[in-house]
Backbone as CSV, one residue per row, in Angstrom:
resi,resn,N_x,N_y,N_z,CA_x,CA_y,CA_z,C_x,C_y,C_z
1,UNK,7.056,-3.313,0.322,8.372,-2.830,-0.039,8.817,-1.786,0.974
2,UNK,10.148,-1.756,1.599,10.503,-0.661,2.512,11.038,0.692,1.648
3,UNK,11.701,1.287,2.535,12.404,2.510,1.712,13.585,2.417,1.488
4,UNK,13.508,2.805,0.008,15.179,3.192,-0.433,16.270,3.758,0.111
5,UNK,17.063,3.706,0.347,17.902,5.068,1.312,19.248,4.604,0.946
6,UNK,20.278,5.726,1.470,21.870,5.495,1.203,22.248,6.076,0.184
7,UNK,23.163,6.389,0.215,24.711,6.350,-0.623,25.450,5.765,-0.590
8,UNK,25.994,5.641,-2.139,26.854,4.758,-2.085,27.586,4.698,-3.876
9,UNK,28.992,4.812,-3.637,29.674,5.343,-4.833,30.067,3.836,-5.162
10,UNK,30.322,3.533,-6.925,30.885,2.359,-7.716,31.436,2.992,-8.843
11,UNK,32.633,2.318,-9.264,32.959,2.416,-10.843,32.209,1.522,-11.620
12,UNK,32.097,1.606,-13.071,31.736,1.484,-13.989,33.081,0.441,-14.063
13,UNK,32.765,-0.526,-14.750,34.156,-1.467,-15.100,34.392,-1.137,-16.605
14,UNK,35.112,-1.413,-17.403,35.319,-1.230,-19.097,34.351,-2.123,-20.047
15,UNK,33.150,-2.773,-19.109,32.865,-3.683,-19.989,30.874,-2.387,-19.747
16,UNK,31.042,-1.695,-19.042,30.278,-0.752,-18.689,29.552,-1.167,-17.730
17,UNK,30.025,-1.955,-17.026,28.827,-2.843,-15.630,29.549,-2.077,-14.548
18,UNK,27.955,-2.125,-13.942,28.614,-1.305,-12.239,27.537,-2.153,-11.161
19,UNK,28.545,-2.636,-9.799,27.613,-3.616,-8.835,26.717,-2.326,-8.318
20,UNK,25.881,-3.168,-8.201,24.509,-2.644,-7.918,24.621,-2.764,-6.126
21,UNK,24.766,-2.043,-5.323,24.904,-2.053,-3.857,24.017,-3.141,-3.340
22,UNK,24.340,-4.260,-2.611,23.923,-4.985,-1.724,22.282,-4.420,-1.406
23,UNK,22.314,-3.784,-0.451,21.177,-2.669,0.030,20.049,-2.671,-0.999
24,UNK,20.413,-2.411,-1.869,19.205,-1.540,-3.016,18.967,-2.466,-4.032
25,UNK,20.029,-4.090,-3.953,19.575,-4.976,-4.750,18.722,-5.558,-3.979
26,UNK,18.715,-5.730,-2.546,17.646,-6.052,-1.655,15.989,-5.706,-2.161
27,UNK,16.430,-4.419,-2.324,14.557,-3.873,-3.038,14.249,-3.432,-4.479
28,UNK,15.789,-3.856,-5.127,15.551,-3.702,-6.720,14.910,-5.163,-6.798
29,UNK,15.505,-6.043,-6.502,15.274,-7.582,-6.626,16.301,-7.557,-7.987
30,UNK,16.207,-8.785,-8.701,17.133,-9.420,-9.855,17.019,-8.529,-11.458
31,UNK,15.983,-8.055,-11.019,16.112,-6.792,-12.198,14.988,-5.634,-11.830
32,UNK,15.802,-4.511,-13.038,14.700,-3.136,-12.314,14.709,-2.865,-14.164
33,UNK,14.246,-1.412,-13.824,13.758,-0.413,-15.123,15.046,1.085,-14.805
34,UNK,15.328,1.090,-15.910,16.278,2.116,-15.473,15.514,2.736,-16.744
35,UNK,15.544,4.767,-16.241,15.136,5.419,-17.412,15.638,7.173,-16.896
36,UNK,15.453,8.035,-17.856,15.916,9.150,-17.347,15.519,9.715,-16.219
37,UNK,15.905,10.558,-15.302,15.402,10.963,-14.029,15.618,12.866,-14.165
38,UNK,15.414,13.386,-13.067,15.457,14.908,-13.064,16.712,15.065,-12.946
39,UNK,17.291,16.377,-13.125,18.419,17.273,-12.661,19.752,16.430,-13.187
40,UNK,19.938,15.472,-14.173,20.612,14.912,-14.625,21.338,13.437,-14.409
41,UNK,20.426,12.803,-13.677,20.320,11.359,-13.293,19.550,10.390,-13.870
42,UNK,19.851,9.228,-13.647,18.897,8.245,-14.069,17.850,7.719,-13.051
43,UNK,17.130,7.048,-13.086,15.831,6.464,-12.378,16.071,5.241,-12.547
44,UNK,16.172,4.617,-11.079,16.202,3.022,-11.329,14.806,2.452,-10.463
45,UNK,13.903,2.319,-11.051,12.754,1.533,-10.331,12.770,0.139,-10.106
46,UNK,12.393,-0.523,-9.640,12.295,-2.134,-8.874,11.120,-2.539,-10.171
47,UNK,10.726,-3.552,-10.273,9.130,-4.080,-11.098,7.959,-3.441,-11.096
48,UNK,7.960,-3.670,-9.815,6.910,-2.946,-9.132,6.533,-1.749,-9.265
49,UNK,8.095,-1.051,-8.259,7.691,0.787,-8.617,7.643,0.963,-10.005
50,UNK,8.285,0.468,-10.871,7.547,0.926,-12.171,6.059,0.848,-12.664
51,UNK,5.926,-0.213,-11.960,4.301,-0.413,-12.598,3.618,0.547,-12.013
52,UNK,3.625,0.704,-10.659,3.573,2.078,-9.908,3.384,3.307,-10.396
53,UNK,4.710,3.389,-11.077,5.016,4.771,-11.686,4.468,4.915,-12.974
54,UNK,4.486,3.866,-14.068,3.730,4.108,-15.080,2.326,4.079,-15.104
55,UNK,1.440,3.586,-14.036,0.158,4.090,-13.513,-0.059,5.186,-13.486
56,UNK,0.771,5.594,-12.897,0.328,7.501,-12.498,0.614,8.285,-14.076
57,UNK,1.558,8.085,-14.846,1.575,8.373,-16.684,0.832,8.057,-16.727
58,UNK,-0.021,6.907,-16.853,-1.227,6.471,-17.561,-2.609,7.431,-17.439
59,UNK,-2.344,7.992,-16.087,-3.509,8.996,-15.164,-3.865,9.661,-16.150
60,UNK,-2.166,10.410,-16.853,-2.328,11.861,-17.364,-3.268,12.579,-18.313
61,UNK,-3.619,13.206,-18.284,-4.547,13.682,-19.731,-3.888,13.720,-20.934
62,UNK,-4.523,13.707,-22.150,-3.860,13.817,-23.562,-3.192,15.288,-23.943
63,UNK,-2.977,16.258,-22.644,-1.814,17.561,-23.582,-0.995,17.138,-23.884
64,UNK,-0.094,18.599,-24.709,0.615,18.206,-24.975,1.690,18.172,-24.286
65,UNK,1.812,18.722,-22.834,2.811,18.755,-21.523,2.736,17.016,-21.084
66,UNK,1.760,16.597,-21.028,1.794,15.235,-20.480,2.039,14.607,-21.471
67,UNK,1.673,14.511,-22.688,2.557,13.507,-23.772,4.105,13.969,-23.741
68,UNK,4.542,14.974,-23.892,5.931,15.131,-23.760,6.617,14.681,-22.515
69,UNK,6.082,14.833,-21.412,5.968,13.862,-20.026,6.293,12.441,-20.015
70,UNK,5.116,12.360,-20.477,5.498,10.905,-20.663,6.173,9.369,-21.866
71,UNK,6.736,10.763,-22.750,7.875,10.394,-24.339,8.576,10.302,-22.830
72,UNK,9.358,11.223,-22.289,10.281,11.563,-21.605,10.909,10.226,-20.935
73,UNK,9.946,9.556,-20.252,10.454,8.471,-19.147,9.968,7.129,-20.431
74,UNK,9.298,7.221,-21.110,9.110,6.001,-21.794,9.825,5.916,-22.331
75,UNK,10.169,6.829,-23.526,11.693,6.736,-24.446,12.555,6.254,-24.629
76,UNK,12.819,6.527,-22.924,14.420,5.900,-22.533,14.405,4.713,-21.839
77,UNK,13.296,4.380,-21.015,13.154,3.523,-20.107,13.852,2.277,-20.522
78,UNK,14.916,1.324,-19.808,15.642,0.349,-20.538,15.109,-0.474,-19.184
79,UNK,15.366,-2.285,-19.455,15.087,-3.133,-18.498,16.281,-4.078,-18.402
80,UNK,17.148,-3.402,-16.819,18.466,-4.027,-16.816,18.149,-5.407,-15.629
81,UNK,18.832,-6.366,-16.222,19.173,-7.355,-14.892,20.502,-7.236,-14.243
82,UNK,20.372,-7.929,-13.085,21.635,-8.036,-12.084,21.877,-9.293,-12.124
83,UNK,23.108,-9.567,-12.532,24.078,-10.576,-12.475,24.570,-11.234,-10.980
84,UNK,24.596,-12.591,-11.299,25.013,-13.370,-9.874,25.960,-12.307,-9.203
85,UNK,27.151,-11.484,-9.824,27.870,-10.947,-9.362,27.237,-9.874,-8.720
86,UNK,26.462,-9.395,-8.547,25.470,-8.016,-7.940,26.007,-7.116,-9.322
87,UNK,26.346,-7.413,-10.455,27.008,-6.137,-11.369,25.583,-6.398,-12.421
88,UNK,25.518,-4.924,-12.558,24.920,-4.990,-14.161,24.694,-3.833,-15.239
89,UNK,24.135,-3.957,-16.634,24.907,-3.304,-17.399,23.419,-2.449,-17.623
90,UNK,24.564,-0.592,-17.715,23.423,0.670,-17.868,23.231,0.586,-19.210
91,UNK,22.622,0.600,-20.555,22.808,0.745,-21.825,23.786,2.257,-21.784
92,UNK,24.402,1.919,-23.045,25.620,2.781,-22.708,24.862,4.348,-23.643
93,UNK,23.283,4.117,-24.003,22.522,5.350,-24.447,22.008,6.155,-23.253
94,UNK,22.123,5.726,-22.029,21.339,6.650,-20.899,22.804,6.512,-19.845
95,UNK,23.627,6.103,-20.351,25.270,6.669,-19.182,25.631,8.003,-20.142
96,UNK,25.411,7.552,-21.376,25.706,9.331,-22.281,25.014,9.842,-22.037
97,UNK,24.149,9.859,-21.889,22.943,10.647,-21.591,23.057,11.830,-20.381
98,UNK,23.452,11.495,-19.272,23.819,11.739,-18.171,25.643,11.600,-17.356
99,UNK,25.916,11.571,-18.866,27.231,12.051,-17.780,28.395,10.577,-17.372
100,UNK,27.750,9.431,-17.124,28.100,8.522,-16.439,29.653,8.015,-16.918
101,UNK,30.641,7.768,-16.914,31.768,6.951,-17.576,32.846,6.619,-16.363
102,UNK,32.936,6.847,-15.473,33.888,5.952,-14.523,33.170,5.585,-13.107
103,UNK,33.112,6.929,-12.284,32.495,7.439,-11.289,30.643,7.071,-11.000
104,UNK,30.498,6.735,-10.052,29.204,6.580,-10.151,28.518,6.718,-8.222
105,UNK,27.515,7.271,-8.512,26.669,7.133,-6.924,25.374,7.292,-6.791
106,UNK,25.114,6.093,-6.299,23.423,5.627,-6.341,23.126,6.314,-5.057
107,UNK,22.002,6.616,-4.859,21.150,7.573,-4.086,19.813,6.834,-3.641
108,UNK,19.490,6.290,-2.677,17.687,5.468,-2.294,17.031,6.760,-2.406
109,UNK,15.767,6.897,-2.689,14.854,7.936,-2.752,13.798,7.415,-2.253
110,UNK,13.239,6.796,-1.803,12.512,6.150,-1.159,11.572,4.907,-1.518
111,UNK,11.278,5.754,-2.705,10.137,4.676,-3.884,11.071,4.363,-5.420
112,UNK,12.458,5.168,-5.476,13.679,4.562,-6.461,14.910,4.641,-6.056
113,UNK,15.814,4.445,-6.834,16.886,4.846,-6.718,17.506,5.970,-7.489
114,UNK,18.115,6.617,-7.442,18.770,7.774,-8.582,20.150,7.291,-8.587
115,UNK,20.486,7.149,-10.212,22.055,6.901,-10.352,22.809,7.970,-10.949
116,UNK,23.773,8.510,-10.480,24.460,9.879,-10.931,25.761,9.382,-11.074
117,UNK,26.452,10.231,-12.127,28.217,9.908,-12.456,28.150,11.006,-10.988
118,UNK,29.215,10.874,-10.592,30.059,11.150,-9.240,30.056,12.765,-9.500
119,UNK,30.583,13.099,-10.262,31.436,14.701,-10.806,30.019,15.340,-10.556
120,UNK,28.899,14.939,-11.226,27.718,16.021,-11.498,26.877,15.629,-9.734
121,UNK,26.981,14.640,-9.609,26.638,14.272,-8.034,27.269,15.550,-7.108
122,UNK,28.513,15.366,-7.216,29.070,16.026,-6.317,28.932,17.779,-6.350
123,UNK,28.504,17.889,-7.754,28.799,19.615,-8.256,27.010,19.824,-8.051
124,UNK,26.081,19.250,-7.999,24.567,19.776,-7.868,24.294,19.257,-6.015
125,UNK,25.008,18.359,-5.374,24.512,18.000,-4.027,24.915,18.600,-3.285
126,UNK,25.631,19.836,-2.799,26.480,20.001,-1.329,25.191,20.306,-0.769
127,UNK,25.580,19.792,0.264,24.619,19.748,1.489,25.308,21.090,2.747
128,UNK,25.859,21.858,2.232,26.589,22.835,2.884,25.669,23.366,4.310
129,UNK,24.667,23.950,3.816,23.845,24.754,4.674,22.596,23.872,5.366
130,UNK,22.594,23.313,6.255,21.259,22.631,6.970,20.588,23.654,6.933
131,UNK,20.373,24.571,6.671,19.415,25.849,7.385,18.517,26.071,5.992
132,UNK,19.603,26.121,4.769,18.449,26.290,3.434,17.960,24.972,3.604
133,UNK,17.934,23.671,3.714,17.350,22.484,3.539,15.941,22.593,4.226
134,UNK,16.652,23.376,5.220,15.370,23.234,6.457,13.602,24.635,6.197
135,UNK,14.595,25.080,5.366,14.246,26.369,4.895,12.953,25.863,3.371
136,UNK,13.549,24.905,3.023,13.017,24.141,1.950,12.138,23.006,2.229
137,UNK,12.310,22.688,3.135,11.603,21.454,3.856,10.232,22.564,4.625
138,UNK,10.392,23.682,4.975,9.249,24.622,5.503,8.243,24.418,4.571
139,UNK,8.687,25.220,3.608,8.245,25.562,2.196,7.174,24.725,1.471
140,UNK,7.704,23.223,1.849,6.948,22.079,1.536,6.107,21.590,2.510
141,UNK,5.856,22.375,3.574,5.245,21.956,4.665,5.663,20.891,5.503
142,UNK,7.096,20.810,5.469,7.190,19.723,6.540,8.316,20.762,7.652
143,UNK,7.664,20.721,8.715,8.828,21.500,9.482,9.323,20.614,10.761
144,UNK,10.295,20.843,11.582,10.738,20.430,12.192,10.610,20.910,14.214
């Protein structure tokens, strides 16, 4: 599997379907796992990265931080397909969830995708300052 990457903004149609970008249906394939994500997004994994990802839950020990961990992404976790049209439908319990109703912009992350309504995209992402990024990217040990 390669890496996720891009942006890329869609509406939501009235029937609640939004096309799934060319690009990222490439490495979603014909259906993924959509479930809650951090900072107020959703998580769209491919088959795979889910199985992936629910491996590493499975790792966790029995606290009670990792059972609440892992309620968290299981809970919600829904299994959407993509339609001949590249469109397909978010359950309309994890677009409330997060915000979602017209506006929308998918994000590659490398190993998912993140789907954000536009408004909260736009109000948590400015990319204003290269210098804190870079500043943050230190931090994590990757420098430039």
């Amino acid at each position: 599997m390669s890496r996720l990457t891009g942006q890329f903004e869609h509406s939501i149609d009235p029937k609640g379907r939004v096309i799934v970008p060319s690009k990222l249906r490439e490495e979603l394939g014909d259906s993924f796992v959509a479930t809650l994500g951090m900072d107020g997004c959703l998580y769209l994994f491919s088959d795979e990265g889910w199985e992936k990802f629910t491996e590493q839950l499975e790792k966790l020990p029995g606290t009670k931080e990792a059972r609440r961990t892992k309620r968290y992404f299981m809970a919600n976790a829904a299994s959407c397909d993509i339609d001949k049209q590249g469109r397909t439908l978010i359950p309309a319990s994890l677009r409330e969830l997060v915000g979602i109703d017209k506006e929308t912009v998918f994000v590659g992350m490398i190993d998912k995708v993140e789907l954000w309504s536009k408004e909260r995209f736009d109000e948590l992402n400015s990319f204003e300052s290269v210098d804190d990024i870079v500043e943050d990217l230190a931090k994590l040990g990757i420098n430039f």
